[in-house]
PAVEXTOR-706326 format. One record per residue (C-alpha): residue number from 1; x, y, z. Coordinates in steps of 0.02 Angstrom, whole numbers, plus 50000, padded with zeros to 5 digits. Layout:
N
<rec i="NUM" x="X" y="Y" z="Z"/>
...
END
This chain:
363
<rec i="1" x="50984" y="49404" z="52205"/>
<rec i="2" x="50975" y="49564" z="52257"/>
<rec i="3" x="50877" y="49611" z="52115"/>
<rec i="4" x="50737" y="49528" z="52220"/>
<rec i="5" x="50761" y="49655" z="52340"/>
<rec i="6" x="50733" y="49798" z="52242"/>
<rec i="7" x="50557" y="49864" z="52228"/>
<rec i="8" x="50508" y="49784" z="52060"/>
<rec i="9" x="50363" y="49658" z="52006"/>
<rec i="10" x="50452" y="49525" z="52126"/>
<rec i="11" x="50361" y="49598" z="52263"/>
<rec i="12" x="50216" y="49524" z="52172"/>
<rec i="13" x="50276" y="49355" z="52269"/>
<rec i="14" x="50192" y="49425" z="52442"/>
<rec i="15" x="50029" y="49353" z="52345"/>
<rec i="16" x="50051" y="49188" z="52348"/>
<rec i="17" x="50048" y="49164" z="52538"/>
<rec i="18" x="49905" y="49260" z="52533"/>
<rec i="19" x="49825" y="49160" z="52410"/>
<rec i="20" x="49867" y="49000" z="52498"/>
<rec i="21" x="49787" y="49080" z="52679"/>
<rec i="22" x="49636" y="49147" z="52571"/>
<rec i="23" x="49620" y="48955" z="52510"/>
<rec i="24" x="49622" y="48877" z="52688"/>
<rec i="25" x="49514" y="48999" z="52762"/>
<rec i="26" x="49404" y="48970" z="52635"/>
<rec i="27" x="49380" y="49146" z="52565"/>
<rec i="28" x="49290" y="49205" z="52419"/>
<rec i="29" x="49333" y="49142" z="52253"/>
<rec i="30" x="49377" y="49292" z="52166"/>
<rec i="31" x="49494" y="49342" z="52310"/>
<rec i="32" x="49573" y="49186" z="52278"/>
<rec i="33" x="49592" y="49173" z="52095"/>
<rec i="34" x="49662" y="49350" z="52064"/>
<rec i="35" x="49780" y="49325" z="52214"/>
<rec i="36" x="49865" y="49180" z="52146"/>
<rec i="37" x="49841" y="49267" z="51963"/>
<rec i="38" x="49976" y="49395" z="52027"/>
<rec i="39" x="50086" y="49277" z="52143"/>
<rec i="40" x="50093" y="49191" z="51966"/>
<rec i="41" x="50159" y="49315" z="51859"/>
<rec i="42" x="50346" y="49371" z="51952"/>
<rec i="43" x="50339" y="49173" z="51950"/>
<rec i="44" x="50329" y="49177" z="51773"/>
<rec i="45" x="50456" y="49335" z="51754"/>
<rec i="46" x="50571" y="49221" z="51864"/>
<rec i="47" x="50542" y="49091" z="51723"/>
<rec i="48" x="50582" y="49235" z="51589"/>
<rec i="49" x="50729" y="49298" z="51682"/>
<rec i="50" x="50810" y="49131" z="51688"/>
<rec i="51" x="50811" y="49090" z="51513"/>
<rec i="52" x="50848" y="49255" z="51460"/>
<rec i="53" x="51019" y="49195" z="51551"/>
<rec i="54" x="51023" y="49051" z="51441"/>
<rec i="55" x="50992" y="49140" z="51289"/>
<rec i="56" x="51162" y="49258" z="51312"/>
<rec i="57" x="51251" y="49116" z="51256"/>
<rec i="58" x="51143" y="49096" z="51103"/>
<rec i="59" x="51104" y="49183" z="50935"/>
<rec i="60" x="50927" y="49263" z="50935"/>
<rec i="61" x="50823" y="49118" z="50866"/>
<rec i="62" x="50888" y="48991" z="50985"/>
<rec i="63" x="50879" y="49119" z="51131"/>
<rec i="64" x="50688" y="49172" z="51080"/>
<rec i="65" x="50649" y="48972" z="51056"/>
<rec i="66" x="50710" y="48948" z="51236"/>
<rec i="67" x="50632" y="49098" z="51303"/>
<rec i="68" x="50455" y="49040" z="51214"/>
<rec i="69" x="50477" y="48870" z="51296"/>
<rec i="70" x="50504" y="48887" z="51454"/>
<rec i="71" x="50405" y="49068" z="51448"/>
<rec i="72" x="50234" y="48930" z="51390"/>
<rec i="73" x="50295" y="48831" z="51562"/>
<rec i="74" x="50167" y="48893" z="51668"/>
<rec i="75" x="50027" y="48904" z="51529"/>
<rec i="76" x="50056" y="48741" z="51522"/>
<rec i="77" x="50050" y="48704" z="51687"/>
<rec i="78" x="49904" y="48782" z="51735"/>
<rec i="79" x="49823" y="48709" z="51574"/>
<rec i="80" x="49864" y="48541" z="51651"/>
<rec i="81" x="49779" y="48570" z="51792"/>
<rec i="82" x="49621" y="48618" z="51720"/>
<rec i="83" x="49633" y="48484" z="51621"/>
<rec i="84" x="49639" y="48378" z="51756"/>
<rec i="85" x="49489" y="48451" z="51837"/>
<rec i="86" x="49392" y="48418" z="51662"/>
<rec i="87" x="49377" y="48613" z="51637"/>
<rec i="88" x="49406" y="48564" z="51428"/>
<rec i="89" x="49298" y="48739" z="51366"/>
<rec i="90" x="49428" y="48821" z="51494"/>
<rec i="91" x="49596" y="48746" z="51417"/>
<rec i="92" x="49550" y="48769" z="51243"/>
<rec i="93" x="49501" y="48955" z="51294"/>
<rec i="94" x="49663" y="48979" z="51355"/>
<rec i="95" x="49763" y="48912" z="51229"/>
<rec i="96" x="49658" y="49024" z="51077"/>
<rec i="97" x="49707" y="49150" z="51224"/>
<rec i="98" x="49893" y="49132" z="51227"/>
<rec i="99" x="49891" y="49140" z="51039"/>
<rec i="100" x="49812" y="49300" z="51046"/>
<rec i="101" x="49902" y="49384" z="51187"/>
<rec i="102" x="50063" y="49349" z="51110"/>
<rec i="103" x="50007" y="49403" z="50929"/>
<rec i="104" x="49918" y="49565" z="50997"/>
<rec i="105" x="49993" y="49614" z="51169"/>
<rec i="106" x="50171" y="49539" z="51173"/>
<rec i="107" x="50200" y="49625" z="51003"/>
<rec i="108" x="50087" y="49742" z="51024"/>
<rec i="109" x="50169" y="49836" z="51189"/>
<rec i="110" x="50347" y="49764" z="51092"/>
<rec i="111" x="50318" y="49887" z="50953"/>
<rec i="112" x="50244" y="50030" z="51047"/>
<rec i="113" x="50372" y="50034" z="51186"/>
<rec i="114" x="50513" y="50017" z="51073"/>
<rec i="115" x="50429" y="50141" z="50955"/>
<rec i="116" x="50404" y="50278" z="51093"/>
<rec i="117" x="50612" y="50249" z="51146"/>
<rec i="118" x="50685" y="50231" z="50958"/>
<rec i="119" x="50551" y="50315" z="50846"/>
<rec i="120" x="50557" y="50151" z="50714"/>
<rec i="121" x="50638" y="49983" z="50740"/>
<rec i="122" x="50710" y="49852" z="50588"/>
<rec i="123" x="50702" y="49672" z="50612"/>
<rec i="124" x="50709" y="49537" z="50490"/>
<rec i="125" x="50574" y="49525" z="50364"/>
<rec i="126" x="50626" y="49350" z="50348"/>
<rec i="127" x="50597" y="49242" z="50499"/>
<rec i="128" x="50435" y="49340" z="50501"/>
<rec i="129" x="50356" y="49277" z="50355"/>
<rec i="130" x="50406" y="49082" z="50405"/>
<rec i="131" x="50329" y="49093" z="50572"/>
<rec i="132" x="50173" y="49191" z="50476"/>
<rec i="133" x="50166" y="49045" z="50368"/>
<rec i="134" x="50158" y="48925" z="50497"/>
<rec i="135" x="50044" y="49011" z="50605"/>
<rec i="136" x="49917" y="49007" z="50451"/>
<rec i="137" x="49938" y="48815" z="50432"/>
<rec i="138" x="49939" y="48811" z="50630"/>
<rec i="139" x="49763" y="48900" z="50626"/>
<rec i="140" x="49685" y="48808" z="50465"/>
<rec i="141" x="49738" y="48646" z="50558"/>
<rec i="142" x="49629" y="48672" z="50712"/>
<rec i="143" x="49476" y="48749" z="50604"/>
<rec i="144" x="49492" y="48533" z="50526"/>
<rec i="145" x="49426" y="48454" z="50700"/>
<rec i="146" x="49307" y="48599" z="50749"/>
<rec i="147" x="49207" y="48588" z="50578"/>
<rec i="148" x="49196" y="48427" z="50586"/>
<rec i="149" x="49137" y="48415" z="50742"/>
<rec i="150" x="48998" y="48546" z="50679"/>
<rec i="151" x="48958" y="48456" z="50534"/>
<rec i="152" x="48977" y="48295" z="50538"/>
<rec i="153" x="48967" y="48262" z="50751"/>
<rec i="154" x="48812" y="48208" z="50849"/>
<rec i="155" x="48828" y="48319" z="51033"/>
<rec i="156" x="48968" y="48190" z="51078"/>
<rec i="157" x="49119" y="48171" z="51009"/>
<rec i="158" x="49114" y="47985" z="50910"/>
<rec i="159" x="49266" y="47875" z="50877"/>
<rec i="160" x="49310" y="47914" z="50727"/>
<rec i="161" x="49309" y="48109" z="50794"/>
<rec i="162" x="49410" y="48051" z="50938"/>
<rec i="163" x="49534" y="47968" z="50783"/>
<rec i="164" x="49528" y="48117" z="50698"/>
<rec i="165" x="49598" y="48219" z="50831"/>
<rec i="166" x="49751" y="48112" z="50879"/>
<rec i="167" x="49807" y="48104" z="50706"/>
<rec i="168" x="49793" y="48297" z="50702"/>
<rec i="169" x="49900" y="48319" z="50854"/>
<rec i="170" x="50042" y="48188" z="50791"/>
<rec i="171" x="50026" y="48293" z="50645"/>
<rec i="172" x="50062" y="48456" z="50723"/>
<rec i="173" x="50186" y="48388" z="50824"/>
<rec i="174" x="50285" y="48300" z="50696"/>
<rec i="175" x="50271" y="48474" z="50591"/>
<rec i="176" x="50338" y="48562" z="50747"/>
<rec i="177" x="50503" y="48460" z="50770"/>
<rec i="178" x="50533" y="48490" z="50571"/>
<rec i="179" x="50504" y="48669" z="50611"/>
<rec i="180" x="50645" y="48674" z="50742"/>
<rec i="181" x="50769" y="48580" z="50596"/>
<rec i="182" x="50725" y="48702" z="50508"/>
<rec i="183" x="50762" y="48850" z="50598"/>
<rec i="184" x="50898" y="48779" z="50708"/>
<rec i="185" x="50992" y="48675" z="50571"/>
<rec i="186" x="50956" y="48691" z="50376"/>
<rec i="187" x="50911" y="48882" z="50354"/>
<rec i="188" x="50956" y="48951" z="50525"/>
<rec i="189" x="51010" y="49102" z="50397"/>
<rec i="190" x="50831" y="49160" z="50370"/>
<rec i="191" x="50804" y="49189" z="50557"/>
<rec i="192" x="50984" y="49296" z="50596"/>
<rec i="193" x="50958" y="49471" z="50656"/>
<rec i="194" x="50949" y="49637" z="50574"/>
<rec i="195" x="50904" y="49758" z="50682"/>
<rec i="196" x="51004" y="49870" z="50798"/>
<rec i="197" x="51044" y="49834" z="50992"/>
<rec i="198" x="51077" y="49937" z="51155"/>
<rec i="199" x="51242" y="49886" z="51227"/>
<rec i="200" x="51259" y="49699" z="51157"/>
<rec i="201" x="51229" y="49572" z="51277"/>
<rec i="202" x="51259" y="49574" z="51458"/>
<rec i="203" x="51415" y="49565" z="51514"/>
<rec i="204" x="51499" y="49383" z="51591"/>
<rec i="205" x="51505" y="49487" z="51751"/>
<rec i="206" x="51305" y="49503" z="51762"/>
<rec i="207" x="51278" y="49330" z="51667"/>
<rec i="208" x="51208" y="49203" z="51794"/>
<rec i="209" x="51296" y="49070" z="51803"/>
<rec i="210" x="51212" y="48896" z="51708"/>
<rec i="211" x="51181" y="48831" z="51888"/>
<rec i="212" x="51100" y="48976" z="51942"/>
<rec i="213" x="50982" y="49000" z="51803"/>
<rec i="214" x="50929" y="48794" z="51835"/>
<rec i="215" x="50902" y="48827" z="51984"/>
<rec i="216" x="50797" y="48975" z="51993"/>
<rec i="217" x="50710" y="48876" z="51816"/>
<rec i="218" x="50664" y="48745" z="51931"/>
<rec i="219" x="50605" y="48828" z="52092"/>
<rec i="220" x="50473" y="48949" z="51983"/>
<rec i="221" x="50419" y="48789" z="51895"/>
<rec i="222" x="50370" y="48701" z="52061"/>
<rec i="223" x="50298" y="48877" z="52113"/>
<rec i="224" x="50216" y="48885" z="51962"/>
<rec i="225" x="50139" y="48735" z="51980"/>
<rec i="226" x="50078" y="48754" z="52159"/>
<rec i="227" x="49996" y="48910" z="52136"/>
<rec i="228" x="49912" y="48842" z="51973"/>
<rec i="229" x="49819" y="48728" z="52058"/>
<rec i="230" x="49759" y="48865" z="52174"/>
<rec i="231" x="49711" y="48973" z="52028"/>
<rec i="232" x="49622" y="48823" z="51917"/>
<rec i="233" x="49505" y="48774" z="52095"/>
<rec i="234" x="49467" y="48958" z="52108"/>
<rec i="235" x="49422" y="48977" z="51937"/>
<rec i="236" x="49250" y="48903" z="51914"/>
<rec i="237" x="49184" y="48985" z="52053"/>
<rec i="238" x="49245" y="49163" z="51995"/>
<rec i="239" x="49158" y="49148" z="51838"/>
<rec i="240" x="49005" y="49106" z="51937"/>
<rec i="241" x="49009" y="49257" z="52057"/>
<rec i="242" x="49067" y="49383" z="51935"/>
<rec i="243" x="48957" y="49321" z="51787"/>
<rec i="244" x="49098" y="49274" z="51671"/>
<rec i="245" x="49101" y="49123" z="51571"/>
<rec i="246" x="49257" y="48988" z="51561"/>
<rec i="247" x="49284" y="49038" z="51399"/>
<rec i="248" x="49321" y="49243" z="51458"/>
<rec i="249" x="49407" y="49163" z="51592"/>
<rec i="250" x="49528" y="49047" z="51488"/>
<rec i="251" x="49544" y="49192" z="51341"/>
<rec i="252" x="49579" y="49332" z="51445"/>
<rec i="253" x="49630" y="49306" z="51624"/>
<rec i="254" x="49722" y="49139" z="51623"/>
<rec i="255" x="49802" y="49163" z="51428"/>
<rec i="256" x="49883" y="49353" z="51508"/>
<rec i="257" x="49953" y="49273" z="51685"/>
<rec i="258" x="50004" y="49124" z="51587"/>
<rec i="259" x="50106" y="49204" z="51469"/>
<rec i="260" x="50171" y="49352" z="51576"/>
<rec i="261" x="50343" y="49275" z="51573"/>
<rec i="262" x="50359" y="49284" z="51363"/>
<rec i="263" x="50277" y="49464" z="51355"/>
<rec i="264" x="50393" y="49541" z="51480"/>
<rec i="265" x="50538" y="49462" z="51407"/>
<rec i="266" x="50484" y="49506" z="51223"/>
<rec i="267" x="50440" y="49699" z="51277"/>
<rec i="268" x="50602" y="49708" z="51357"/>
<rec i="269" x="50699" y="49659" z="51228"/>
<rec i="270" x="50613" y="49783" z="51099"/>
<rec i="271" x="50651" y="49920" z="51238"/>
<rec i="272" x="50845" y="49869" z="51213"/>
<rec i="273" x="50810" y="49877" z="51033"/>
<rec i="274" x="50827" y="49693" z="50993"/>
<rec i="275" x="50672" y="49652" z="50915"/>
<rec i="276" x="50731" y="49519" z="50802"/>
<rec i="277" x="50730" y="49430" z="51000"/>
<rec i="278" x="50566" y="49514" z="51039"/>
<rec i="279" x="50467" y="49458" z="50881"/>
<rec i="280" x="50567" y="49286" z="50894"/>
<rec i="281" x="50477" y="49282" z="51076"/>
<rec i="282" x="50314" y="49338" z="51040"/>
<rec i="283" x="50298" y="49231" z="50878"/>
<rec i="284" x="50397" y="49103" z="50909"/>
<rec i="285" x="50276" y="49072" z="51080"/>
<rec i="286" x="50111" y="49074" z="50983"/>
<rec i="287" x="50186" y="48943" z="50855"/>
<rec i="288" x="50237" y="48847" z="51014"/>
<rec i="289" x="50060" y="48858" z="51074"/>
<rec i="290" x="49967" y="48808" z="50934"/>
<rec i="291" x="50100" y="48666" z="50845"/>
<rec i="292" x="50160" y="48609" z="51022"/>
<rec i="293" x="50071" y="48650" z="51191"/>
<rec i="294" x="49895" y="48588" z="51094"/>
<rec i="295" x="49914" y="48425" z="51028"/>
<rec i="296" x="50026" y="48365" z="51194"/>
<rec i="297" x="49864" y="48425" z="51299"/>
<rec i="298" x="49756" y="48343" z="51179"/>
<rec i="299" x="49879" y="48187" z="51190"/>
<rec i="300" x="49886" y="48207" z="51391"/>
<rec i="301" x="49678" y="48208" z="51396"/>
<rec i="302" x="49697" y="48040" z="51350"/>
<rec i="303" x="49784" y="47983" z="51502"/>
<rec i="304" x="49737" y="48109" z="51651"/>
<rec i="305" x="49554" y="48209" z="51688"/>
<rec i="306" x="49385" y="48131" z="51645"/>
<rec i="307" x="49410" y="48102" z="51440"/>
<rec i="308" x="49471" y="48174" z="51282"/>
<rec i="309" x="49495" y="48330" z="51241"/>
<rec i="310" x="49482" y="48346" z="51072"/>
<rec i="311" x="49524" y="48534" z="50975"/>
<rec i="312" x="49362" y="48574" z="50931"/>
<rec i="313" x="49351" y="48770" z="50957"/>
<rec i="314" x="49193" y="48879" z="50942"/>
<rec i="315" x="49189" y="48995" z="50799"/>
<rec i="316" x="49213" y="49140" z="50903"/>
<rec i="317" x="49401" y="49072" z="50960"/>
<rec i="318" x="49432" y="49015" z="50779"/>
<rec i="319" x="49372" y="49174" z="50714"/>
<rec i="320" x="49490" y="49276" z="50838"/>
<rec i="321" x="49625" y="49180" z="50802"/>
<rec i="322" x="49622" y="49175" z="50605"/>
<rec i="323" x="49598" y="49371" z="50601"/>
<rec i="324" x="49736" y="49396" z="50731"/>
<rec i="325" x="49846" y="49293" z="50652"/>
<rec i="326" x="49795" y="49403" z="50496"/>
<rec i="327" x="49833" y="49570" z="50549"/>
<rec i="328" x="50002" y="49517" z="50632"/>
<rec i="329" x="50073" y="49452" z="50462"/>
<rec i="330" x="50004" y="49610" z="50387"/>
<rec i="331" x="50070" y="49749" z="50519"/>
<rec i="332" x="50262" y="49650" z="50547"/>
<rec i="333" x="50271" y="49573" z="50379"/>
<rec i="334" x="50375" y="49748" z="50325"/>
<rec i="335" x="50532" y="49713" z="50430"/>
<rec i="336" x="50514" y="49876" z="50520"/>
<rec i="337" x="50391" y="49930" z="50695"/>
<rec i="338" x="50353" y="50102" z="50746"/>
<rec i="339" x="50227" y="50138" z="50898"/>
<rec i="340" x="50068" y="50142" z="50806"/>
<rec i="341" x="50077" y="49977" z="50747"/>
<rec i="342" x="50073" y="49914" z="50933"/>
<rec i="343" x="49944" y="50036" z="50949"/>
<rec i="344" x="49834" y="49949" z="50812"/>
<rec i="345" x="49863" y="49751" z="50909"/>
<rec i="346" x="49828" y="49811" z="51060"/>
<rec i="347" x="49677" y="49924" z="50997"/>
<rec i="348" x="49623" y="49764" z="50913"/>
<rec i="349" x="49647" y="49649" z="51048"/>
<rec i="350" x="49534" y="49739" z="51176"/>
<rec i="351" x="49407" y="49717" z="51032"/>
<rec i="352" x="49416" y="49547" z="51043"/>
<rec i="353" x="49415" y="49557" z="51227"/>
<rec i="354" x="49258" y="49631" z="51240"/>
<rec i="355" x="49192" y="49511" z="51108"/>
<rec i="356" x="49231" y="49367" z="51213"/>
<rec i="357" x="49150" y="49456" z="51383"/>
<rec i="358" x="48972" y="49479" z="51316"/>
<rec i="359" x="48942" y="49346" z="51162"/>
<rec i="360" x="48836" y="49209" z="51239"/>
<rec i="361" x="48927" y="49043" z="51292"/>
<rec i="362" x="48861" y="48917" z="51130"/>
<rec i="363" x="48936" y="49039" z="51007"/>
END
């Protein structure tokens, strides 16, 4: 607790009451939205923090698994809410987003901070190349529902689209839970660490206890959630006034809060020189993302907001996340990081940024 006293990027927190008076007083969008953007991310540090609690009683896979799942919490979240509010360009924006900031930035800022403190870094080469191989299937999955839609759709989406894309997401679900007995039962082997650490894990006297960590997992999540739906109204209107589209909006600004929680955690574990636990994080999030986090949103359309969101992404988002997907197998496929690989994701991901920021909406 008294870590929360400390100046640190808690202090972050004095945001959300501001967002909140900004709201009722009926400010200016932008005001709004980027005051509950930072209220949102010591939320989702608070969310990191806790299950980086969890995951000292855990090997690194299990403890990067946890740390991806409850790190997605408030992308999730907030993707629920825009959902709700029928902002579909917005949530599929943000989810190519999430896959992107935790390919390029989480790993990105990983390698070059733990590069700059340890010169080079060895994880294993292993687990890398099975959650490579399952971001490629992850990727060539969604391009099945966008072409179609391209090719073979009318402007709406038709029934048998509609089909198409709840198969697809029972699909990717069913491959994710197979993907978890994989790495958590039958070849837990291929995903045990290599690389070096500072000091071991923290001591029982610094631990939090299990209560402590629920706790604190369950206050950010109802924080989280509050604050989402601030950000998610404000959103629209942002775009609007600053001439941004959704998409830039969803890639960029509500991917980076979203998964704040993940990219701290996975940078500070490559600073301690555990990057088996960083690249478990950073990948292990973007697999969550795309195998998980999509199809339930896609199954949730069906139920809440104005229809069904089906994963049909422009060719822009497919294109960024195919090539990103790309050059992370490439760069950590080697089983070793040094700072100018993180210097080449991040270099690579402000490309993309910029891409996103001035290509015209219908691409």
């Amino acid at each position: 607790m008294s870590n929360l006293l400390k100046p640190s990027i808690y202090w972050l927190f004095g945001f959300a009451p501001l967002a909140v008076i900004l709201e009722y007083m009926h400010a200016s969008a932008p005001l709004i939205f980027f005051s509950a953007a930072l209220s949102i991310i010591p939320i989702a540090r608070l969310i990191g923090t806790s299950t980086e609690h969890l995951a000292t009683y855990t090997g690194d896979a299990v403890g990067g698994l946890l740390n991806a799942t409850f790190g997605n919490l408030p992308e999730l979240i907030i993707a629920m809410v825009a959902l709700q509010a029928g902002l579909h360009d917005m949530v599929l924006a943000s989810l190519a987003g999430a896959i992107l900031a935790n390919l390029l930035v989480a790993m990105g800022v990983s390698f070059l901070v733990g590069g700059l403190r340890h010169h080079s870094q060895n994880y294993n080469p292993a687990s890398v190349r099975v959650y490579g191989s399952m971001m490629m299937i992850a990727v060539f999955s969604l391009f099945v529902p966008s072409a179609f839609h391209r090719f073979f759709g009318s402007g709406e989406f038709a029934a048998n689209e509609n089909s198409l894309n709840i198969y697809l997401s029972i699909t990717l679900l069913a491959a994710y839970v197979l993907y978890l007995v994989f790495m958590l039962k039958t070849h837990a082997e291929f995903f045990k660490s290599e690389g070096g650490e500072e000091g071991g894990h923290e001591s029982e006297e610094k631990r939090w206890s299990l209560q402590k960590a629920v706790a604190f997992l369950v206050v950010a999540s109802l924080g989280a959630a509050f604050m989402s739906e601030v950000l998610v109204g404000a959103a629209e209107e942002t775009g609007k006034i600053l001439g941004m589209s959704s998409v830039f909006i969803g890639v960029v600004f509500l991917a980076v809060v979203g998964g704040a929680a993940e990219s701290i955690s996975a940078i500070s574990m490559a600073a301690k020189n555990k990057m088996d636990l960083s690249i478990s994080i950073a990948l292990g999030s973007s697999i969550q993302i795309a195998l998980f986090v999509a199809p339930v949103l896609m199954l949730s359309s069906l139920a809440i907001g104005p229809g069904q969101m089906n994963l049909s992404f422009n060719r822009a988002l497919l294109g960024a996340m195919f090539f990103s997907v790309l050059l992370g197998i490439i760069i950590a496929g080697d089983g070793r990081s040094n700072w100018y690989k993180g210097v080449q994701l991040i270099v690579f991901y402000l490309i993309l940024a910029a891409m996103f920021y001035y290509i015209p909406v219908s691409a």
